[in-house]
Structures are given as structure tokens and as C-alpha cells.
C-alpha positions in Angstrom: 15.8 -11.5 8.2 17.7 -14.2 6.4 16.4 -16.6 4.0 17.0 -20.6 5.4 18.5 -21.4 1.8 20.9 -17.7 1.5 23.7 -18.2 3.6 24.8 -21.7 1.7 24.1 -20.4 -1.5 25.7 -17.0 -0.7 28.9 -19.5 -0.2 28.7 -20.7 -3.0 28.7 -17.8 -5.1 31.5 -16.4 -3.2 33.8 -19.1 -4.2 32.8 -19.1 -7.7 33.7 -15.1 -7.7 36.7 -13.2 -6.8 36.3 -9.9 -7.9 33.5 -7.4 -6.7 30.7 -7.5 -9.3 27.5 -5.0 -8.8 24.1 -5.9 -9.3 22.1 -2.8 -10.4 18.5 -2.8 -9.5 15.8 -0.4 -10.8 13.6 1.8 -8.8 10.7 3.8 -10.0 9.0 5.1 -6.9 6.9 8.4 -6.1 9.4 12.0 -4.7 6.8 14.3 -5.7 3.0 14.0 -7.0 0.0 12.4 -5.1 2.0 9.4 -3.3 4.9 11.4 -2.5 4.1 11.0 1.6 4.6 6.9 1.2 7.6 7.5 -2.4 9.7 9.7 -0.4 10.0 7.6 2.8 10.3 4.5 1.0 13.3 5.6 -0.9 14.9 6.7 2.6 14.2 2.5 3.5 16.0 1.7 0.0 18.7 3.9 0.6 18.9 2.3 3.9 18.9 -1.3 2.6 21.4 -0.3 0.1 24.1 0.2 2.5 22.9 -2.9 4.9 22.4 -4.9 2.4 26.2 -4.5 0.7 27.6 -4.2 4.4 26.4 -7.9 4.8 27.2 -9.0 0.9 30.7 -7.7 2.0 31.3 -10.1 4.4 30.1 -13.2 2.4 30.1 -12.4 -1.0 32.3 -10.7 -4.1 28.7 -8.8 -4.8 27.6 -5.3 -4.4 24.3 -4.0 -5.2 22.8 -0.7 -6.4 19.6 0.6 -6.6 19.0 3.4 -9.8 16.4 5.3 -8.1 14.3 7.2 -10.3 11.0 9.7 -9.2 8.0 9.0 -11.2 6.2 11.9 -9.9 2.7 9.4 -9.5 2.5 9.5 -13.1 2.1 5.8 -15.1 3.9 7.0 -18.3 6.9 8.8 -16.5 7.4 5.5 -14.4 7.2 3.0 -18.2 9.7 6.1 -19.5 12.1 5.7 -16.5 11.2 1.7 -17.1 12.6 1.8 -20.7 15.8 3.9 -20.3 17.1 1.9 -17.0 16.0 -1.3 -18.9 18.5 -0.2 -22.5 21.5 0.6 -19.7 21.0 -2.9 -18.8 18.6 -3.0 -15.8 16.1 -6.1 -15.7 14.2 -5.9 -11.8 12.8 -3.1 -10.8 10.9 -2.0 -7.6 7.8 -0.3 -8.3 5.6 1.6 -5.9 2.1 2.4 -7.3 -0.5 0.3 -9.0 -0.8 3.2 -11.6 2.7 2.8 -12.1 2.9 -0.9 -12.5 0.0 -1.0 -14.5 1.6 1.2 -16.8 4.8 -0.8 -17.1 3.5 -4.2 -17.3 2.9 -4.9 -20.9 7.0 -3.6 -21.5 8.1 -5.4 -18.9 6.0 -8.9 -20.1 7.9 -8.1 -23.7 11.2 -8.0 -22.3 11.3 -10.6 -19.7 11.4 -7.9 -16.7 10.3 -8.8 -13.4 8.9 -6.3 -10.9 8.6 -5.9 -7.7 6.2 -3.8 -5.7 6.3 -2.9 -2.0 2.6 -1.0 -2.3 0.2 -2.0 -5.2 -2.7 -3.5 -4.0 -5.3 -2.9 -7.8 -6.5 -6.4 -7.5 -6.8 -6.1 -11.2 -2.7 -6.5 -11.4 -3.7 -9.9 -9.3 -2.5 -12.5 -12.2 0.2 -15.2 -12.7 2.7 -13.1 -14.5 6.1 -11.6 -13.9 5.0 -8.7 -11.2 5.7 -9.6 -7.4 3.6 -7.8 -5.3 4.6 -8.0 -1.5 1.3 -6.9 0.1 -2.0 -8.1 0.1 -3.8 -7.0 -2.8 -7.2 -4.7 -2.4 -9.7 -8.0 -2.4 -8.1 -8.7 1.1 -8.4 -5.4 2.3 -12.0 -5.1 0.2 -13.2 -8.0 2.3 -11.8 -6.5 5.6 -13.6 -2.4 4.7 -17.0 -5.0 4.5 -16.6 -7.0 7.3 -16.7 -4.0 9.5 -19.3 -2.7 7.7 -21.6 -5.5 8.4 -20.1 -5.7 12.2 -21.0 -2.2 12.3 -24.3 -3.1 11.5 -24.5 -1.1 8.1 -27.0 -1.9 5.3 -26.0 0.4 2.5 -22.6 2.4 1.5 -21.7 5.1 -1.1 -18.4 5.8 -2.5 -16.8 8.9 -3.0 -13.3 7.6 -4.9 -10.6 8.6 -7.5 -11.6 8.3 -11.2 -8.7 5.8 -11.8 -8.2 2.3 -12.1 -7.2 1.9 -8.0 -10.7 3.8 -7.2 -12.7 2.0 -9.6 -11.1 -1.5 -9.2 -11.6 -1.0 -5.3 -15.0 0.1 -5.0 -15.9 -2.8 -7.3 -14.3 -5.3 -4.8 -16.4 -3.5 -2.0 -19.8 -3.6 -3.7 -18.8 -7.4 -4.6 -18.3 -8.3 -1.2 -21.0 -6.4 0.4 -23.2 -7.1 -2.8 -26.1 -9.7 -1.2 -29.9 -8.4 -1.6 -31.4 -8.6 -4.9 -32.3 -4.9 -4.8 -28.9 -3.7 -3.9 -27.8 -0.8 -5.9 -24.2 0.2 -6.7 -23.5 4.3 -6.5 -20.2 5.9 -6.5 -19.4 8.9 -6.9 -15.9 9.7 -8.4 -13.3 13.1 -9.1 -10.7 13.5 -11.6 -8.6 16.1 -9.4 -9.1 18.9 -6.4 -11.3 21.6 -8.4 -14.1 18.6 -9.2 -14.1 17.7 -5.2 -16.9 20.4 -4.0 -19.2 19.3 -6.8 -18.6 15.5 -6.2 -19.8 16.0 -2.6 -22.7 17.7 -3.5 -24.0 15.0 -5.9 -22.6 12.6 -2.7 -24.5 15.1 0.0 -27.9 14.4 -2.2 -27.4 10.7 -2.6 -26.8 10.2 1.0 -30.3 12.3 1.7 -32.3 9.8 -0.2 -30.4 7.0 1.7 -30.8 7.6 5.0 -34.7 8.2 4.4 -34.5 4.6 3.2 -32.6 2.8 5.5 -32.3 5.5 8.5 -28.9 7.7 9.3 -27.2 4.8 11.7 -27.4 2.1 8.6 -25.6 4.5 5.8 -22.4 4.9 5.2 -19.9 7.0 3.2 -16.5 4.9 1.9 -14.0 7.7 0.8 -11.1 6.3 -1.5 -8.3 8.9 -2.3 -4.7 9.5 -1.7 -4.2 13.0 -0.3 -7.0 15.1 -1.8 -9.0 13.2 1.4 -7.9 15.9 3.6 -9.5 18.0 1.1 -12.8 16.1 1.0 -12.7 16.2 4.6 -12.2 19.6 5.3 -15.0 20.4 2.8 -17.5 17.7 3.7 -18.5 19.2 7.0 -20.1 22.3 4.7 -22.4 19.1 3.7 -25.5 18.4 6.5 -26.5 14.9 5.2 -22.6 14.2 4.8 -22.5 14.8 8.7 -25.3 12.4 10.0 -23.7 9.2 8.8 -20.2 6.8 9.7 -17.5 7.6 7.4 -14.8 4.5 6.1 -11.7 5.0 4.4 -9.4 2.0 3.0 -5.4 1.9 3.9 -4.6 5.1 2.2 -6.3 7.1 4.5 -5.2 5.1 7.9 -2.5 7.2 8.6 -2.5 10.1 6.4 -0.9 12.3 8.7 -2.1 15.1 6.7 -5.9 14.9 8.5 -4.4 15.2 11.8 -2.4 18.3 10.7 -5.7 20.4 9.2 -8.1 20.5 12.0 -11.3 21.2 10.2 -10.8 17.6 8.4 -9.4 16.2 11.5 -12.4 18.1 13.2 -14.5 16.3 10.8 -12.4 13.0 10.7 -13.8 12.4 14.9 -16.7 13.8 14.2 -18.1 10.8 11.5 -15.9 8.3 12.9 -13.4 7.8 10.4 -12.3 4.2 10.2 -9.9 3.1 8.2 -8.1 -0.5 7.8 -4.1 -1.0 7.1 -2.0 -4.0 6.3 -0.7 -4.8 9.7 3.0 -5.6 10.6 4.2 -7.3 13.1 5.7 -4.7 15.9 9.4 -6.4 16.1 12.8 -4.8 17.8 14.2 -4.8 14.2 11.4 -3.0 12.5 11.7 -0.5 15.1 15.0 0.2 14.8 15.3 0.2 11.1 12.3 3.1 12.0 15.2 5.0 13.9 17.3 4.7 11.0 15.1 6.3 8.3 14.4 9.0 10.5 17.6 10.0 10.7 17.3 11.0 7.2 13.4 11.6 6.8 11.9 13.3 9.7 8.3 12.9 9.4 5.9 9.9 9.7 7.7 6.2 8.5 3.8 4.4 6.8 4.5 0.5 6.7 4.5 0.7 3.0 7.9 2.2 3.1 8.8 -0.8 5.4 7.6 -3.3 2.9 9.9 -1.2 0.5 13.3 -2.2 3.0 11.9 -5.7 2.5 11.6 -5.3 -1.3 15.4 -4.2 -1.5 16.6 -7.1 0.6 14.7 -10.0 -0.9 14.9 -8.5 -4.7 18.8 -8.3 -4.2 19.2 -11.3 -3.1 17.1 -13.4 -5.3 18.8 -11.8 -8.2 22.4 -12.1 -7.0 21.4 -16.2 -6.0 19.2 -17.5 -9.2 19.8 -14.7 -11.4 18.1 -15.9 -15.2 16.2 -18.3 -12.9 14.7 -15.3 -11.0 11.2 -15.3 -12.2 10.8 -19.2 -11.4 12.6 -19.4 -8.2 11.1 -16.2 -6.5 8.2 -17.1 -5.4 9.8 -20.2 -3.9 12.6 -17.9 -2.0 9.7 -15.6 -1.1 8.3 -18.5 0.8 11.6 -19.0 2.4 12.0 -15.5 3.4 11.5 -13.4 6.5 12.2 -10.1 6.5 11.7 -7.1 9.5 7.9 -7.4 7.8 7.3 -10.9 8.7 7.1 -14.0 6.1 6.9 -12.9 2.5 4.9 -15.5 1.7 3.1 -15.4 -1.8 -0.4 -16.4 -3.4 -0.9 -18.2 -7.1 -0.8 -14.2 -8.6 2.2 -13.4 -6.7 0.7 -11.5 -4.2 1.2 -11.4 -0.5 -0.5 -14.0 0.9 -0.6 -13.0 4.6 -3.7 -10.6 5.0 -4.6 -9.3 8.8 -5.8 -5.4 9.5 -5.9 -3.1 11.7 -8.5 -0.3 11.9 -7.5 2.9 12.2 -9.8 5.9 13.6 -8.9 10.3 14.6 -9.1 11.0 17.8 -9.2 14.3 19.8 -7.2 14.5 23.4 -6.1 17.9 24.8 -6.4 20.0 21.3 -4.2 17.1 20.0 -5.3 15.0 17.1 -4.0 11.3 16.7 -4.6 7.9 15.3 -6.0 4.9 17.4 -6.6 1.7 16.7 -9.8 0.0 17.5 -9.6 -3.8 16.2 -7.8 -6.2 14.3 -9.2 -8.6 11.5 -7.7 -11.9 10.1 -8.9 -12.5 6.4 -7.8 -16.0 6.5 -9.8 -16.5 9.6 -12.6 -14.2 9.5 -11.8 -13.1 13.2 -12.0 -9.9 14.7 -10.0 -9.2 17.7 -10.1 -6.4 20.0 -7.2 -3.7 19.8 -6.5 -0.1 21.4 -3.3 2.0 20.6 -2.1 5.4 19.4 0.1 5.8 16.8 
């Protein structure tokens, strides 16, 4: 989990200090609102990296790091407000978890030479050469990999039921862009601003999908649902729909392990019954990950997503690039990134700053003994445009 060029630079700063000195790292992350299931976990991993990491700095170093964890309740302008107040006490990286929130914060952050880093973004409208870090693929990667299975799967056309935000929109565009290659091809999404407009959307959706599968016949539609945890909602309420019933359902990484389907059985009902599949960012199953797993559980009882692993990374490799090139940071972390391997795998970056690694695995309910769970059906490498076969539970 070390970087090749850390431990000699680490020596380095160690004889050049000899009294403790603490780095103070901002952290504006989901506790409550829509992304609370993959914020409240992911501050368990920071809180966990906190005391690794200054175990370890301990033992080579006169440094100490601490991370100012703030809740941004989902909300863009409570994460830029948290943003400016850590930033006048001093404070100039930051981890960031949601696009909406790092969207919001970029412009300040651009003014004021503030580099963020994000364990979970993934707008690929934040893909730019600029001072945010963002250490997963972005949504073109997993765009390409939601269309790829679409055409494996045989599928001609696709409707959208997504957020009205700049994630929902920004994603669907990506899809329709890849899938995007008759003349005659028509985008449709349909979209919600909250919960209360979710019946209506699917009745508009439920109508759209009529017309379509008289066009190109039931087993050549598709339904792509984009939403953080109003999907249980649209689930549960979707089987009221009988057009909405007759054709395959997809859902991007947000939905892969939403534990909150499998925990309402008329989504999770519904989930099996339009085979759900959904692609995640896949990590590499290692001894460490798993035991840094134990660890957060220890603290957070319920399901650990791998966003909240990326977010153990993000402390480590944030930390350390500060504490080693400090002014420099902006330059020199992509270059360490490069360098770096964390519990993840390689941190390796593109030319936006995004990570450049990109293989998925899809994701789909299943129903054993009155028990819902996740399985995983195959795996697919952007880079090499290969499906492979895959069968677990998680």
C-alpha cells in the first residue's frame, strides 16, 4: 500500500523535522441526505485511515494528520459552505464525495488554489484538467460498460427514467452517445425532481415503453433507471405498471448494491422479476481490503460499498502527497498517483485526473429460499472491450 518513492522521502522529511507537526485535511462527505448509505461508511474508512495512517507516520515521520470531517447532508451549497469555512481556518485539500458536491465547490476551489479529492464522483462533466482528483472511473467508462451489455444483450432501444440533476442528465447523455448509431434513433428520458413526482414519472415511462415495444417487440426494449435511493421507490412502484413489467430493466453503479432493494421485497420482488442488472467499478478482492472491511465494521455494521473503500485510499494517498510535496501538490499528484497502490489497486490517473483503470462487474437480485441477494453475472474491461464470465453472491 506504499508508494515506491514514500519511504525515502518520508526520511527525508523526518530529518528535516523534529517536532510533531499536523497536517489538517478537509472532508465534506454525505451523514445524512440521499448518499448517506455510501457518506456514512466512507467516513468510518477515513476515520479508520486516520489512526493507520498517523500509526505508520509515527514510526517514520515528526507528522500527524487529521481529517476535519464535515456532513454535507447531499446538498452542493452546504458542501461549498463547509468548503469556505475549513478553507479561512487554514485548510487547502479536501476529500469530497459527490459530484453534486464537487461541482458545487469547484469554481471556489479553482480561485483559491484548492485541490480536491474525490473517492465517488463519476459526472463525466467534472472530467477536465484542473485541480480536482477523482479516484474512480468517471461515468463515460461506466456509460460505455451499461451499452455494451445492452448491445450483448441484444437490445435495440432504451428509455431512461433518471434524477433531474446534473449526474442523471450528464449520464444518460453518455448512454444515448454510446448507444447512439441509427439515423432514426430517438433520445427519451424521463426524469423526477424528488419521491412525490416518482408515480407520475412512471406513468409517462409505462406509456413510452407501450409504444416501444410495438416497435421493436418486448425482448429488444429496455428500461435504464438512474437514481440514488428513491430506486427502491421506483421499484416497488413500477410493478403497478404492465408495460413496465414486459421489458429488461438496467441500473448504473448506484443501484448495484443498494442494499435497500433487497430489504423491501416488492422492489426486490420486482428487481428478479425484470432482471435488474447493474454494473460497479470493480476492485480487486485482496487479504488487505478484506481486512480493512473487518475493521469498518467494527464501527458501521451494515453493508461496506467499494466507494467507501476508495475513500480509505483517498485518506492515505491525499495525506501523503501533502505531507511529501506539499505547495507542489497539484503538480506532483498525479505523478505519485501513478506510483501508488493502495488496498484498491493502482491509482493510476487519466489527462482529467480521473482514474484511469476501468473494469465492471454486473450486478443482478436474486431470490433463494425467501432470501434476496446480489450476484454477479460478468465482468467487462473498458480498455479491452472484453467480457468475461463471473458468478458470485455478495
Amino acid at each position: 500500500m506504499r508508494s515506491k518513492i514514500l519511504l525515502s522521502l518520508i526520511v527525508i522529511i523526518t530529518l528535516l523535522s523534529c517536532q510533531k507537526q499536523v497536517k489538517r485535511i478537509g472532508v465534506s462527505i454525505a451523514l445524512s441526505g440521499d448518499l448517506d448509505f455510501y457518506g456514512k461508511p466512507a467516513a468510518e474508512a477515513i476515520r479508520l485511515a486516520q489512526k493507520d495512517i498517523n500509526t505508520y507516520l509515527n514510526e517514520v515521520s515528526a507528522w500527524q494528520v487529521e481529517f476535519r470531517l464535515e456532513d454535507n447532508q447531499t446538498k452542493g451549497e452546504q458542501a461549498l459552505q463547509i468548503l469556505k469555512r475549513q478553507y479561512a481556518a487554514g485548510i487547502d485539500k479536501f476529500i469530497i464525495g459527490s459530484s453534486e458536491a464537487l461541482a458545487a465547490c469547484a469554481n471556489f476551489a479553482a480561485e483559491n488554489n484548492i485541490s480536491l479529492i474525490s473517492f465517488m464522483s463519476t459526472d463525466p462533466s467534472l472530467a477536465q484538467k484542473d485541480n480536482i482528483f477523482r479516484l474512480c472511473p468517471n461515468d463515460n467508462s461506466e456509460a460505455k460498460a451499461i451499452v455494451k451489455y445492452m448491445q450483448k444483450s441484444g437490445l435495440q432501444t432504451f428509455v431512461a427514467i433518471r434524477r433531474a440533476d446534473s449526474w442523471g442528465r450528464n449520464l444518460s447523455t453518455a448512454c444515448h452517445y454510446y448507444f447512439q448509431e441509427e439515423a432514426n434513433y430517438v433520445k427519451q428520458d424521463v426524469e423526477y425532481g424528488n419521491k412525490a413526482e416518482i408515480n407520475s414519472s412512471l406513468k409517462v415511462l409505462n406509456s413510452i415503453i407501450k409504444n416501444k415495444i410495438i416497435e421493436y417487440g418486448q425482448q429488444n426494449v429496455c428500461v435504464l433507471v438512474l437514481g440514488f435511493d428513491e430506486v427502491v421507490t421506483i421499484l416497488k412502484h413500477a410493478a403497478n405498471y404492465p408495460y413496465l413489467r414486459r421489458v429488461q430493466w438496467l441500473g448504473c453503479s448506484a443501484t448495484a448494491h443498494n442494499y435497500g432493494i433487497l430489504k423491501t421485497p416488492q422492489a426486490a420482488d420486482f428487481a428478479v422479476e425484470v432482471n435488474l442488472t447493474s454494473p460497479l467499478f470493480a476492485l480487486s478482492n485482496t487479504e488487505e481490503k478484506s481486512k480493512i472491511i473487518e475493521n469498518i465494521k467494527k464501527s458501521y455494521q451494515q453493508h461496506i460499498p467499494d466507494y467507501a473503500i476508495i475513500a480509505y485510499d483517498a485518506a492515505w494517498i491525499t495525506a501523503m502527497a501533502d505531507i511529501i510535496f506539499k505547495e507542489d501538490f497539484e503538480q506532483k499528484f498525479p505523478e505519485y498517483a501513478s506510483d501508488y497502490f493502495g488496498i484498491t489497486g493502482n491509482m493510476e490517473l487519466d489527462e482529467s485526473g480521473d482514474r484511469k483503470s476501468a473494469k465492471y462487474i454486473y450486478w443482478q437480485v436474486t431470490k433463494n429460499d425467501n432470501k434476496y441477494s446480489f450476484y454477479s453475472c460478468c465482468k467487462y474491461d473498458v480498455a479491452t472491450d472484453e467480457f468475461t464470465n463471473s458468478s458470485g453472491g455478495q
